[in-house]
C-alpha positions in Angstrom: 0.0 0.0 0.0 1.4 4.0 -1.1 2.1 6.0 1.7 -1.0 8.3 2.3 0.0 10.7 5.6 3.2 11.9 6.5 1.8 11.9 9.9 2.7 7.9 10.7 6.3 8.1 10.0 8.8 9.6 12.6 11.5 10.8 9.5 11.4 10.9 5.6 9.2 8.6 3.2 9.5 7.7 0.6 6.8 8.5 -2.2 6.3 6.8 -5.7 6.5 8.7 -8.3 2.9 7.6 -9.7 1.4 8.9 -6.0 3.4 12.4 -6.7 1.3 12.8 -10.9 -1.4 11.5 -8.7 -1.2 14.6 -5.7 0.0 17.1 -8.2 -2.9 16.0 -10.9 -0.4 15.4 -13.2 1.5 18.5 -12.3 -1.0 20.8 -13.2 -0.5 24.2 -14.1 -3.1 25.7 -11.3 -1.1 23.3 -8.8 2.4 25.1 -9.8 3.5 27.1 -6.7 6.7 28.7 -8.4 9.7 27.2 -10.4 14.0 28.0 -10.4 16.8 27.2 -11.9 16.6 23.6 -10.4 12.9 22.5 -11.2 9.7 23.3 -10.1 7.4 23.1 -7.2 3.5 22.0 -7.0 1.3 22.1 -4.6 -0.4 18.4 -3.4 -3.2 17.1 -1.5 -2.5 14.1 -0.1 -5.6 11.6 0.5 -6.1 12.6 4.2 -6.4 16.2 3.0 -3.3 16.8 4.4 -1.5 19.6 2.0 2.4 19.2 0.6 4.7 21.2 -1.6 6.3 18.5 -4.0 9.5 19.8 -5.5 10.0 18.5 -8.8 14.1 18.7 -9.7 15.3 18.8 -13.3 17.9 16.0 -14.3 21.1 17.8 -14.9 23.4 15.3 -15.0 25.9 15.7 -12.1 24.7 19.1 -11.1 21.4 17.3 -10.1 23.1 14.6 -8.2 25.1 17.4 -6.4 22.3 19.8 -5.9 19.5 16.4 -4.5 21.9 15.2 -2.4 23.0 18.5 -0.9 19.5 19.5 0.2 17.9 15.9 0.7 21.1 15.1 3.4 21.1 19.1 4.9 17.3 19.6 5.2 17.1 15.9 6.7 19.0 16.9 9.7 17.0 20.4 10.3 15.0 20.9 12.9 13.5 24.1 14.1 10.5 26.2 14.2 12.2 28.5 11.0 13.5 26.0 8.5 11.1 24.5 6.1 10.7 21.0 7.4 11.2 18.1 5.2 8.3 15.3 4.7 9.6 12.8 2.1 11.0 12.2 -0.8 11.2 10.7 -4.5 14.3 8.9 -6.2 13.6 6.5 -8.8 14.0 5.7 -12.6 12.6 4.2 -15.3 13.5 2.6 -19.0 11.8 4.5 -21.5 11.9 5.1 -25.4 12.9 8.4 -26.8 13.2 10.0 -30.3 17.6 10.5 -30.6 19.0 11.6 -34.7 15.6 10.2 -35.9 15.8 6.9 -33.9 13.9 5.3 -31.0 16.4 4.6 -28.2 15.8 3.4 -24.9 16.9 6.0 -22.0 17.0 5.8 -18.5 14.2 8.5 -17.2 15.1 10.0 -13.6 12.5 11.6 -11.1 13.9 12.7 -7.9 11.4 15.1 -5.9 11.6 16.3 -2.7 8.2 16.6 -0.4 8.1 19.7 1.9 5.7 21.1 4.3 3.2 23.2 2.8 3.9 27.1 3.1 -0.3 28.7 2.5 1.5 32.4 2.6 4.2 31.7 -0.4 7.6 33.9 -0.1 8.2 36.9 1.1 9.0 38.1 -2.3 5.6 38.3 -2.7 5.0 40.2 0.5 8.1 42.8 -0.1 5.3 44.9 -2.3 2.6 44.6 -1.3 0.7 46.9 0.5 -0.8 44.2 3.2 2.6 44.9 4.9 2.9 48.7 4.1 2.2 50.0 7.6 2.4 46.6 9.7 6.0 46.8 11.4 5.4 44.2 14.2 4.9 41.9 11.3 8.1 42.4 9.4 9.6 42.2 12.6 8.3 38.8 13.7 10.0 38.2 10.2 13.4 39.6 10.6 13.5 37.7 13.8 12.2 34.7 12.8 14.9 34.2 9.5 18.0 35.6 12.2 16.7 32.6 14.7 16.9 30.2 11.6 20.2 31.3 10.5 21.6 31.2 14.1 20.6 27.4 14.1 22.2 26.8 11.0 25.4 29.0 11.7 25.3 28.1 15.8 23.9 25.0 16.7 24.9 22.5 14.7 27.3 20.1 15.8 28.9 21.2 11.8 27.5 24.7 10.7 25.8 24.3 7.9 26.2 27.5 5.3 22.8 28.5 2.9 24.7 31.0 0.2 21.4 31.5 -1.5 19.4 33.6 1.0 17.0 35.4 -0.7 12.7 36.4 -0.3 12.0 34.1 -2.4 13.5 31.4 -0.4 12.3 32.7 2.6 8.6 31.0 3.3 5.4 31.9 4.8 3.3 29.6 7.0 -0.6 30.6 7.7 0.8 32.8 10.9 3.5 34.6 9.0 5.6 32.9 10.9 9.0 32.9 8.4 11.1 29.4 7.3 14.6 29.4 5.1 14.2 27.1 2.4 15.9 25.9 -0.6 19.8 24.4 0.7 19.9 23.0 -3.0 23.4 25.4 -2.4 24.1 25.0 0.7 27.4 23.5 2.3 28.8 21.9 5.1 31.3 24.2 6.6 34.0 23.4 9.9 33.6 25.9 12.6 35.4 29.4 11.5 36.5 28.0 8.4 36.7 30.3 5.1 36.7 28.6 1.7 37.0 29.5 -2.1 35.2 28.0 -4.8 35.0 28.8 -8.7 31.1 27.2 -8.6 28.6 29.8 -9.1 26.2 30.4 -6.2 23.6 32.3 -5.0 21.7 35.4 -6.8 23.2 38.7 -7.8 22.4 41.5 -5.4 22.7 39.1 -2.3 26.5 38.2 -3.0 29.0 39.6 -1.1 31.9 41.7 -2.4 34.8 38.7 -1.1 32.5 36.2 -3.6 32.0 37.9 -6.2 35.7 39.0 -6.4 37.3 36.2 -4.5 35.0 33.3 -4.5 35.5 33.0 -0.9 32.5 32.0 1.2 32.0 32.0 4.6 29.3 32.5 8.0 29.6 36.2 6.6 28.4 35.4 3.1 25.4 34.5 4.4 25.4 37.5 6.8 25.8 40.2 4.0 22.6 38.3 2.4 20.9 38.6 5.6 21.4 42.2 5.1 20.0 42.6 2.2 16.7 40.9 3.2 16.4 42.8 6.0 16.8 45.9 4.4 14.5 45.2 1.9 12.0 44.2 4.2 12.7 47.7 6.3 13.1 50.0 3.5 11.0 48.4 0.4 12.0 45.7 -2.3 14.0 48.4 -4.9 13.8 51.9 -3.3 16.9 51.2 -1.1 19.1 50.9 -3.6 18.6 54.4 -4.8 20.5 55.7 -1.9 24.1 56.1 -2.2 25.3 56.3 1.4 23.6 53.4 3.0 26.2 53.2 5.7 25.9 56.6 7.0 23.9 58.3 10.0 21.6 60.4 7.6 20.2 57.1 6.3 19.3 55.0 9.1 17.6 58.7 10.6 15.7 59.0 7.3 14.3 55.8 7.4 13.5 55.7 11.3 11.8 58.9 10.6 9.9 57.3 7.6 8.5 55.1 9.6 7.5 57.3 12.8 5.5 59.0 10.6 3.9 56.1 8.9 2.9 54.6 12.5 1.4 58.0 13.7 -0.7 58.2 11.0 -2.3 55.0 12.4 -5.1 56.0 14.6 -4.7 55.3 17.6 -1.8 53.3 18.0 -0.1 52.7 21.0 3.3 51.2 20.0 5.1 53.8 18.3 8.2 54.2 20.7 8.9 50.5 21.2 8.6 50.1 17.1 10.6 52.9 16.5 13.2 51.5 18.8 13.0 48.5 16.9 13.1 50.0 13.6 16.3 51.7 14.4 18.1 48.9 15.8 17.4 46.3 12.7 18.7 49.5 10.0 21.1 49.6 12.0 22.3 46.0 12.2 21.3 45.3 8.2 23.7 48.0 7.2 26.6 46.4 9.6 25.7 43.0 7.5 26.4 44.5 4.3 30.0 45.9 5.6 32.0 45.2 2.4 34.8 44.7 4.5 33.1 40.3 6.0 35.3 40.6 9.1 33.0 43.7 10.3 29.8 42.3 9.7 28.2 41.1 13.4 27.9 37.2 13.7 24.5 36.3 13.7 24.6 35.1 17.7 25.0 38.8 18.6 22.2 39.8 16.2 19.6 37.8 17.9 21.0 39.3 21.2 20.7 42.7 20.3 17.4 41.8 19.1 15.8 40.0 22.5 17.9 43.0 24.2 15.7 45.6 22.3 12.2 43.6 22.9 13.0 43.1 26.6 13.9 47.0 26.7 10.4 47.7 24.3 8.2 45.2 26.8 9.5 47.2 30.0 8.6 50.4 28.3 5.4 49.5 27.4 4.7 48.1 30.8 6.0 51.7 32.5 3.4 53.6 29.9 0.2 51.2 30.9 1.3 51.4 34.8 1.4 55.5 34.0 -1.6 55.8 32.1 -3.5 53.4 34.7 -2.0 55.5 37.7 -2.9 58.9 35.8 -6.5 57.5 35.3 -6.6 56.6 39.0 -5.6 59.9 40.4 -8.1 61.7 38.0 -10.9 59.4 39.5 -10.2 59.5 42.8 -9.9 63.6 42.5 -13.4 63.4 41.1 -14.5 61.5 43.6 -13.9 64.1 46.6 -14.7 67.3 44.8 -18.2 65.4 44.9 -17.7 64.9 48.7 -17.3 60.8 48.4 -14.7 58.9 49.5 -14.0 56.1 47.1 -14.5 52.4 48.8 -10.7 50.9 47.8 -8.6 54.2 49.5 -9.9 52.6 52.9 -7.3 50.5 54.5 -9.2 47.5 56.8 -6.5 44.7 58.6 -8.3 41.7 59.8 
């Protein structure tokens, strides 16, 4: 019998490629989720209801190989709340007859597929412009946070770091809660702690590379840092528009955009977080433009990022608390004021020990 549920099995299954046409509906266009360099990825029901993303890889000879056995083997050991979690998969082959110089030949046909939990909100490419995020900082923050907590497992808590090199919104996933996962480690590598490599294969996507790559091919924990960056700031600052400003790395920027977004939270009726977001606002500019140092041995590691960002919510929760215990006090003394200019004296200022 196929395997129905990936609820019954404690790691990976395996699926048949004739369940996977069968989920997909023959990998039907309306199905399609998205699609990259390495193949493409469908949505699937499975017959418990129970919805999949079913990555479909395209055979390239030996880059395939490389780029399945790369993300099956990484993704396999990954467990957290912000890395895409990996269901199952598909490796098998087939004889087949095809058309080669005019003549039938028989050929090997290879489908390798990996299954992945389903993601309802898509990327956060998709996000970046649209206006359902426009005004909505404590969401973008929950993001920010949520991707540094993933890369601080991968970079942190492994017992061998494990290095993504092609962080980017579009491999940066969305469950139903917003709640961000890293995805795609068709790149990534295996790295020993503080070690710094070279490589002449082409990775990751132009405008997330690092200066050292693209003129060194070294990569490195700070590769993925500078990408980090760039997310972030894209996510702060908007998908193109921060690339129109020259001096990124100066005071006048991270001002101008702190003030941008003061003024797009006071416009908010109503809205009693604009201090704490600010604070937060300032402190992520801040560390995205430290990422994208173009000199790596400047940019933060991403341990101390998380810290400075739990430093700055415990700081934001303590304010907010002061401001409710003030406003609460200030509504006390107003009533009780009230109270004896009508010549009553309010039941709770009486003291009784029993």
């Amino acid at each position: 019998m196929e395997k129905t549920s990936c609820r019954t099995s404690d790691g990976p299954w395996k699926l048949s490629f004739k369940l996977i046409k069968k989920i997909t509906h023959c990998f039907s266009e309306e199905l399609k989720l998205g699609s990259g360099t390495f193949g493409q990825v469908y949505k699937g029901v499975l017959e418990d209801g129970e919805e999949i993303a079913v990555k479909m890889l395209r055979f390239m000879p030996g880059v395939d190989d490389q780029q399945f056995q790369n993300e099956f083997e990484n993704l396999k050991r990954l467990k957290h709340e912000n890395i895409v979690r990996l269901q199952g998969f598909c490796d098998e082959s087939e004889e087949t007859v095809a058309l080669h110089e005019g003549k039938l030949v028989r050929c090997e046909e290879i489908h390798r597929a990996l299954i992945l939990e389903y993601m309802p909100n898509g990327s956060l490419g998709k996000f970046l412009s649209d206006e359902y995020l426009r005004k909505k900082w404590p969401i973008r923050y929950r993001i920010i946070k949520g991707i540094c907590e993933g890369l601080k497992y991968l970079h942190e808590e492994l017992e061998v770091p494990i290095l993504h090199l092609d962080l980017k919104p579009d491999n940066i996933l969305l469950d139903q809660e917003m709640v961000p996962k890293i995805a795609d480690f068709g790149l990534s590598r295996l790295i020993g702690e503080g070690n710094t490599k070279r490589t002449l294969s082409p990775l990751g996507t132009l405008g997330y590379l690092p200066p050292e790559f693209i003129n060194s091919g070294i990569i490195s924990k700070q590769y993925d840092i500078y990408s980090l960056g760039v997310i972030m700031m894209r996510i702060i600052v908007g998908l193109e528009c921060y690339s129109d400003i020259p001096d990124r790395d100066s005071p006048e920027f991270v001002e101008h955009v702190h003030n941008n977004w003061r003024r797009s939270l006071e416009e908010i009726p109503n809205y009693a977080s604009v201090e704490p977001d600010c604070k937060q606002v300032r402190a992520c500019i801040e560390i995205a433009v430290n990422c994208m140092d173009k000199v790596r041995r400047k940019r933060p590691q991403i341990k101390d990022i998380v810290n400075k960002l739990n430093d700055i919510e415990h700081f934001s929760s303590q304010q907010q608390h002061l401001e409710t215990t003030d406003i609460s006090n200030t509504q006390w003394i107003h009533t009780r004021q009230q109270t004896r200019e009508e010549g009553l004296q309010p039941l709770h200022d009486q003291q009784h020990w029993m």
